[in-house]
C-alpha positions in Angstrom: -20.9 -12.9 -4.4 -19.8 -10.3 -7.2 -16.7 -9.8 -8.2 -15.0 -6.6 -7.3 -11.9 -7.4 -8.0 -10.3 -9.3 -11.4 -7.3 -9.8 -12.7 -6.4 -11.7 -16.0 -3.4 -12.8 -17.6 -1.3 -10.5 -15.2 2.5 -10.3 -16.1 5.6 -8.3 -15.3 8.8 -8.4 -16.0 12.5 -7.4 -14.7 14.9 -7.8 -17.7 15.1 -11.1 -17.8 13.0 -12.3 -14.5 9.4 -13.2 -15.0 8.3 -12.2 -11.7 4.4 -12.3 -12.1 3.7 -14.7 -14.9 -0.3 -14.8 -16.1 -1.9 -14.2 -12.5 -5.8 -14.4 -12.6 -7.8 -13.5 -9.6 -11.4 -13.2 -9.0 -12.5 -11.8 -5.4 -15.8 -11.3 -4.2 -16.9 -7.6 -2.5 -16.7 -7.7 1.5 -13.6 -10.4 1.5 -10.6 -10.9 3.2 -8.9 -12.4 0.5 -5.1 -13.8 1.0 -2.5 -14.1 -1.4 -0.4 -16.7 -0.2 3.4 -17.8 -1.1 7.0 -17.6 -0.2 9.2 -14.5 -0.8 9.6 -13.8 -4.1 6.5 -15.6 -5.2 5.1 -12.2 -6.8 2.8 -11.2 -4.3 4.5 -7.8 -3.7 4.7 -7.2 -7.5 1.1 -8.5 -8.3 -0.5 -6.1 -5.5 1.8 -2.9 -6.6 0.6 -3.9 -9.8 -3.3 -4.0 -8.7 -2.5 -0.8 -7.1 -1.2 1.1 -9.8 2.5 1.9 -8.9 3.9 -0.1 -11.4 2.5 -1.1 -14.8 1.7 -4.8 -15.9 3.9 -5.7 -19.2 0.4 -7.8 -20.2 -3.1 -8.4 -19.3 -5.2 -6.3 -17.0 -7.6 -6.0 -14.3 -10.7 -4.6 -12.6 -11.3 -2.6 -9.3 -14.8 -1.3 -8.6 -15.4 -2.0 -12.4 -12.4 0.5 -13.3 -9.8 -0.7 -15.7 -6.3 -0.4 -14.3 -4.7 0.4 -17.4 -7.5 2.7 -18.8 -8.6 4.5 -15.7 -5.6 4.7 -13.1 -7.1 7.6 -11.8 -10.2 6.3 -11.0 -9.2 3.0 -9.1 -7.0 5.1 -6.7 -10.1 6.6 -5.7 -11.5 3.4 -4.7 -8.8 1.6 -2.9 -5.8 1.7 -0.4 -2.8 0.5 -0.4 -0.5 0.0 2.6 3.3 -1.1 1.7 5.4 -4.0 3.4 7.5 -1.0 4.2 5.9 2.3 5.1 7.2 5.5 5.2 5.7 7.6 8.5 7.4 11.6 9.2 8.7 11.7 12.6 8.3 15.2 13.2 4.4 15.3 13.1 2.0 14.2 15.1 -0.3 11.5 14.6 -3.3 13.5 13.5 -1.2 15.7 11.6 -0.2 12.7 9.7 -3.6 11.8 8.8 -4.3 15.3 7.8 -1.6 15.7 5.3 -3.0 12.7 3.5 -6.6 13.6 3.5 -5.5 17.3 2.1 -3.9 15.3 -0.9 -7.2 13.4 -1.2 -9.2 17.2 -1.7 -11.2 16.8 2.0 -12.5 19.6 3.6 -11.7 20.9 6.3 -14.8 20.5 8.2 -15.0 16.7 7.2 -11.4 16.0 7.7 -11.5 16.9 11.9 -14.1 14.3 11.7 -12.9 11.7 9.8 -9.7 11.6 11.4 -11.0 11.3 14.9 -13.4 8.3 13.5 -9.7 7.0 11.9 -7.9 7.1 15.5 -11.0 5.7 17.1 -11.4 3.0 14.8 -7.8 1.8 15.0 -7.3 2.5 18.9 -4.8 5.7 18.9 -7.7 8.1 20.1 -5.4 8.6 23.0 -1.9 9.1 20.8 -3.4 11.9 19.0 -1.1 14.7 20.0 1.7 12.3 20.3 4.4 12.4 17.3 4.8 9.5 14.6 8.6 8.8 15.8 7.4 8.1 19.2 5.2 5.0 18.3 5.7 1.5 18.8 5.9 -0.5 15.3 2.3 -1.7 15.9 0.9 1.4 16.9 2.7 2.8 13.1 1.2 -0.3 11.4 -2.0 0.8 12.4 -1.8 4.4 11.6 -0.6 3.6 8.2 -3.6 1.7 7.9 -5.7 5.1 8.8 -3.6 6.5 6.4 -5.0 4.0 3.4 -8.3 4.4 4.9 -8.5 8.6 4.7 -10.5 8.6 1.5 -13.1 5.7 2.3 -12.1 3.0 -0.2 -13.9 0.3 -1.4 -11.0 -1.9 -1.6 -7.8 -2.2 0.5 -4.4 -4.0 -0.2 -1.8 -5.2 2.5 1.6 -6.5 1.8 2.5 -8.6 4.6 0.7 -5.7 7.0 1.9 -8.3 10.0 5.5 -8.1 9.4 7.5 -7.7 12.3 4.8 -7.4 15.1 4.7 -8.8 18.3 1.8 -11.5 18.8 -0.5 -9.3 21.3 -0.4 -7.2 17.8 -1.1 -9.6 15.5 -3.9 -10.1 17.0 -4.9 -6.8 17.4 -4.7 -6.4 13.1 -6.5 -9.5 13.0 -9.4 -8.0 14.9 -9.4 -4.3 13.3 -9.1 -6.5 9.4 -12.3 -8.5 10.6 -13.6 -4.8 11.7 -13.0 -3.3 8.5 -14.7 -6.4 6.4 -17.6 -5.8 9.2 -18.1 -2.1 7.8 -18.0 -3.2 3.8 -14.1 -3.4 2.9 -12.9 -5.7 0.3 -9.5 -6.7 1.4 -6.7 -8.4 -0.3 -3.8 -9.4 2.4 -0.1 -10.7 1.6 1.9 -12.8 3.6 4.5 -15.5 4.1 3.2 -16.2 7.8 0.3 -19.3 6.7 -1.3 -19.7 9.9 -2.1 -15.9 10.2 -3.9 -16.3 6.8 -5.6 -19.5 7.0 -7.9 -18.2 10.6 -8.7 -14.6 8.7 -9.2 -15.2 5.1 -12.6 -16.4 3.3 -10.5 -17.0 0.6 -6.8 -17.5 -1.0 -4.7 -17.7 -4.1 -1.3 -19.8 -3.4 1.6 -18.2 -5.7 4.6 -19.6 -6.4 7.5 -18.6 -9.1 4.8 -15.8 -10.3 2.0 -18.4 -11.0 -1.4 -18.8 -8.8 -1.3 -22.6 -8.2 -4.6 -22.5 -6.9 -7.9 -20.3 -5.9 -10.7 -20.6 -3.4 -12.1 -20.5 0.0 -8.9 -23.3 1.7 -12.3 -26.4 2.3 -12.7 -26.3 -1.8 -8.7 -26.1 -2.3 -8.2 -29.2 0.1 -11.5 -31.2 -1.4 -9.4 -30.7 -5.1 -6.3 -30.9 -4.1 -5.7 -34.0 -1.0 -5.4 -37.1 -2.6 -7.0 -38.6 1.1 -7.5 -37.4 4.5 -6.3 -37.5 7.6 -7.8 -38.4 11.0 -7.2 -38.2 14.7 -8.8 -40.7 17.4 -8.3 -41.3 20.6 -9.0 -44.6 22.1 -9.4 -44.9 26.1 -6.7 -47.6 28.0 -3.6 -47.6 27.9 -0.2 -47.4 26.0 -0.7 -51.2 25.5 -4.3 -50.5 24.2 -3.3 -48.0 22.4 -0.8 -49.8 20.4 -2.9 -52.4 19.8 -6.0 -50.5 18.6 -3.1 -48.6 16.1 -2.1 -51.7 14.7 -5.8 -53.1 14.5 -6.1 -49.7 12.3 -3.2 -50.0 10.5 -4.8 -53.2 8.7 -7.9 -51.7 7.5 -8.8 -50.9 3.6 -7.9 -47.9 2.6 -5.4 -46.8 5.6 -2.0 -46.2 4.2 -0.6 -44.5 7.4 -0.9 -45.1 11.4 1.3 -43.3 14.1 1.0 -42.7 17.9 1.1 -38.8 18.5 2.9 -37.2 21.4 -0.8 -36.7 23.4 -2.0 -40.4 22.8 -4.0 -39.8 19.8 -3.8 -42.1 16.5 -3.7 -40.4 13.6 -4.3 -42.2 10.8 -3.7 -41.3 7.1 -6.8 -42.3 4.9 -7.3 -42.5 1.1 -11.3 -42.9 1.4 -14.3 -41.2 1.1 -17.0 -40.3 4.3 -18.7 -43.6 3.6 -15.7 -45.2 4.1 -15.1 -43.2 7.3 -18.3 -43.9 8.4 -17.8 -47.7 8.0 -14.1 -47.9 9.5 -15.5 -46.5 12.8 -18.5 -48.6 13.4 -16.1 -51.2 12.7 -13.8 -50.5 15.3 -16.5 -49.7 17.7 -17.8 -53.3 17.0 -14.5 -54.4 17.5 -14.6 -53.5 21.2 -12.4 -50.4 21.0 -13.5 -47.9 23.4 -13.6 -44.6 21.2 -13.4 -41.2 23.1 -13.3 -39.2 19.3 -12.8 -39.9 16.0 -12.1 -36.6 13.7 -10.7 -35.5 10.4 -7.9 -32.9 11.4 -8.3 -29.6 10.4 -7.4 -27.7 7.0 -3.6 -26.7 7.0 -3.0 -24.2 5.1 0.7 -24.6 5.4 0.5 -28.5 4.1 -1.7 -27.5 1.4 0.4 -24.8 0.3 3.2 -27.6 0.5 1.8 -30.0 -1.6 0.5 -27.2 -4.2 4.3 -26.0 -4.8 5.7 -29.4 -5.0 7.1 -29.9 -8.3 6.3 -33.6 -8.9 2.0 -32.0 -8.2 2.9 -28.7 -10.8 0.9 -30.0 -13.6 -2.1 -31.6 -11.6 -2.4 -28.3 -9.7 -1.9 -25.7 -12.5 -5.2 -27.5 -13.5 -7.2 -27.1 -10.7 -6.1 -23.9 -10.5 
């Protein structure tokens, strides 16, 4: 996959803050790319920075090939950028909203009646045309501004934390029009604090922390670099007593450095091994006599990941594998 957007050596600073400290990114074309990381990490400053509002105090980056610090003008016209705060003007009306920004974007006439009835379709406010900006629900403004960054067809789009402060029903809504927009060709690069929402949307993330990208990749290759073992979840058919006792049979295995009894019944076992060893534990156990319903590794977590990646005891292991 070609890179459409890349950043290098990225840094700002606020007097004496370092608030985006040598950021590299590399993100394929047709991505939903997240950039992942408590408040303050820098995600707001790298992406104002990416979107030309602000300039980096050091190194520089590519957008559709344009150079942000040689051809501002040009990268606008490839990308959009919607704000963790937006600005909407209550007295217009939703169509008149988008016109106003395709106007500053030079669109005719003729093409702007069209595009902006594609825009209201697309983001499901057909019906709200005539209906004025003030008189929208939060979700229904999140997804007009994201008409808004949309007006001049970019290649690219940037979105700092675009689910901020929506109800779930809407959240899933933005999930569905972001998969809709990578459908039709759109590169997009999403911020947020909120893990889980990034780790079921993205094909790839950076985790940033104190203005640093502590690691890079789709989350399978960040977990196979970054997890010392693995964990896995079985469940064993009897009862509590059988339970227990297949959890203690576990629990003296090589390589199993962890056993508990979850809430539902299942064991979950923490295992420094590698598939082989998997694969050997469980046709043990089977032999055994233990009457094995499933035996699984749990899922990526992005949020444990992202935990471990940020701990300071891991910083220089995982500034590496960054």
């Amino acid at each position: 996959m070609s890179a459409i957007v890349k950043a290098a050596g990225l840094v700002k600073r606020y007097d004496r803050t370092l608030a985006v400290a040598g950021v590299d990114l590399d993100v394929g074309a047709g991505e939903i790319f997240g950039l992942v990381g408590p408040n303050g990490a820098g995600k707001t400053t790298s992406l104002r920075i990416l979107g030309t509002l602000i300039r980096a105090d050091g190194g520089d980056a590519e957008i559709a090939g344009f150079s942000l610090s040689r051809q501002p003008n040009e990268v606008r016209r490839v990308l959009g950028f919607m704000p963790d705060s937006f600005g909407v003007y209550d007295e217009m009306k939703v169509w008149e909203y988008l016109d106003f920004f395709a106007r500053c974007y030079d669109i005719p006439a003729a093409r702007r009646r069209t595009m902006i009835g594609d825009l209201l379709e697309l983001v499901d406010l057909g019906p709200r045309r005539d209906n004025y900006v003030q008189g929208l629900s939060r979700g229904m403004q999140q997804r007009l501004c994201l008409a808004h960054a949309l007006v001049h067809d970019p290649q690219v789009l940037l979105l700092d934390e675009p689910a901020s402060g929506l109800d779930p029903r809407a959240r899933v809504e933005l999930r569905g029009l972001l998969r809709e927009l990578r459908a039709l060709g759109k590169t997009i690069l999403v911020s947020s604090h909120i893990l889980p929402e990034l780790e079921e949307l993205c094909t790839s993330v950076a985790i940033i922390d104190r203005g640093r990208v502590l690691a890079h990749g789709p989350v399978s290759e960040i977990e196979r670099r970054l997890r010392v073992g693995a964990v896995y979840r079985v469940r064993v058919l009897g009862d509590r007593a059988t339970v227990e006792e297949a959890r203690a049979w576990f629990e003296g295995r090589p390589a199993v450095v962890t056993t508990a009894i979850l809430p539902d019944g299942e064991i979950e076992i923490g295992f420094h091994g590698d598939d082989e060893a998997a694969a050997r534990l469980l046709y043990d156990a089977v032999n055994m006599g233990g009457r094995i319903a499933s035996f699984a590794r749990a899922a990526s977590d992005l949020e444990e990941l992202f935990l471990q990646v940020t701990d300071p005891g891991l910083a220089g292991s995982t500034g590496a594998a960054a």
